[in-house]
N, C-alpha and C positions, 0 to 999 in steps of 0.2 A: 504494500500500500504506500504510494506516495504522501508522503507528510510536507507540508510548508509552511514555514519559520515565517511570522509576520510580529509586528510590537503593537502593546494595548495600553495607549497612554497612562492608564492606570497601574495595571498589572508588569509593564513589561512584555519580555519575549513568549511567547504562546506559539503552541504547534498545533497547527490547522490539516484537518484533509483537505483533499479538493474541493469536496459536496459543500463546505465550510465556506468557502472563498467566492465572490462570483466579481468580473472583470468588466466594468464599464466604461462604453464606448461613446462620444457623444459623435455621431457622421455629420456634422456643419462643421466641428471646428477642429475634431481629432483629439481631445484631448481624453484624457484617458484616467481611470481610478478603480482601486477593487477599494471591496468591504467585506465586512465581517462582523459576526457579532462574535467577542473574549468570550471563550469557556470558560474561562472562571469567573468573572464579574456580568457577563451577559451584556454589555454595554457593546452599542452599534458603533463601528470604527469604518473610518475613511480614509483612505491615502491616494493620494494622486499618485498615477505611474507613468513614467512613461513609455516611450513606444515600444519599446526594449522591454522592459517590464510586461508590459500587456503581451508582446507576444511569446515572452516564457511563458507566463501563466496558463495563457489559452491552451499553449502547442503540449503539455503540460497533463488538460483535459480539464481546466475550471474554467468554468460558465461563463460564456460570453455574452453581456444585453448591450446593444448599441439602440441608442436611443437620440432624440432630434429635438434642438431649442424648440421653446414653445413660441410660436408664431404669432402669441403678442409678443415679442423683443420687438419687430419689423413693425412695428405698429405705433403710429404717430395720432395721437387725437386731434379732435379739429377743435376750432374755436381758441379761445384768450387764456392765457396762462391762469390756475387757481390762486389767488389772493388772500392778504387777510380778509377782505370783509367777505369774499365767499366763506372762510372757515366761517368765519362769526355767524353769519347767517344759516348756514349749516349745521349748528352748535343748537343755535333756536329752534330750527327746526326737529332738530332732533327730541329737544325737550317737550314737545307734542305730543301726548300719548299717540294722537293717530298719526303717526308722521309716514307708520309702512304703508296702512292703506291708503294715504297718500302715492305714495309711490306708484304703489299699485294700480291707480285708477291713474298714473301717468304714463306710465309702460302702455297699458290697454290701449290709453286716445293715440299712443303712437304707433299704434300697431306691432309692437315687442312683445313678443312670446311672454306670457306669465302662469309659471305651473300655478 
């Protein structure tokens, strides 16, 4: 059985099988991380790898997820930048009990999906 030496900022050095470890890919930018949760503390652990890294891991036989920014990054709103007196007004509004059903029946008039 293949074992792999990884560190648990807590614990220190810890010995992982493969099924233990799984290798993320992100295909926009390449950049690359495995995780793990410590067998002995259980705490979920992160490390950037790089290319080199990732392809020991994988060629290795642990888990490969490539996965893709989420497609609001690319996404610019329209309209005037948020201000203080939008917060403050928003503040007020918020202190309306019915401030959701508001909302609500503003989504509707706009024709926006409301479960």
């Amino acid at each position: 059985m293949t074992t792999i030496r990884a560190s648990c900022p807590t614990c220190g050095d810890v010995t992982l099988g493969l099924g233990d470890i799984t290798v993320r890919v992100c295909s926009d930018d390449a950049s690359g991380a495995y995780l793990f949760r410590c067998p002995r503390c259980a705490q979920a652990v992160t490390r950037p790898a790089s290319e080199r890294i990732v392809d020991v891991l994988v060629s290795s036989g642990v888990r490969l997820d490539v996965w893709r920014l989420p497609a609001e990054l690319n996404e610019r709103p329209g309209g005037p930048p948020f201000g203080p007196d939008d917060l403050l007004e928003l503040h007020e509004r918020l202190q309306d009990p019915g401030w959701f059903d508001d909302v609500v029946a503003l989504l509707r008039a706009s024709g926006d999906a409301v479960g």
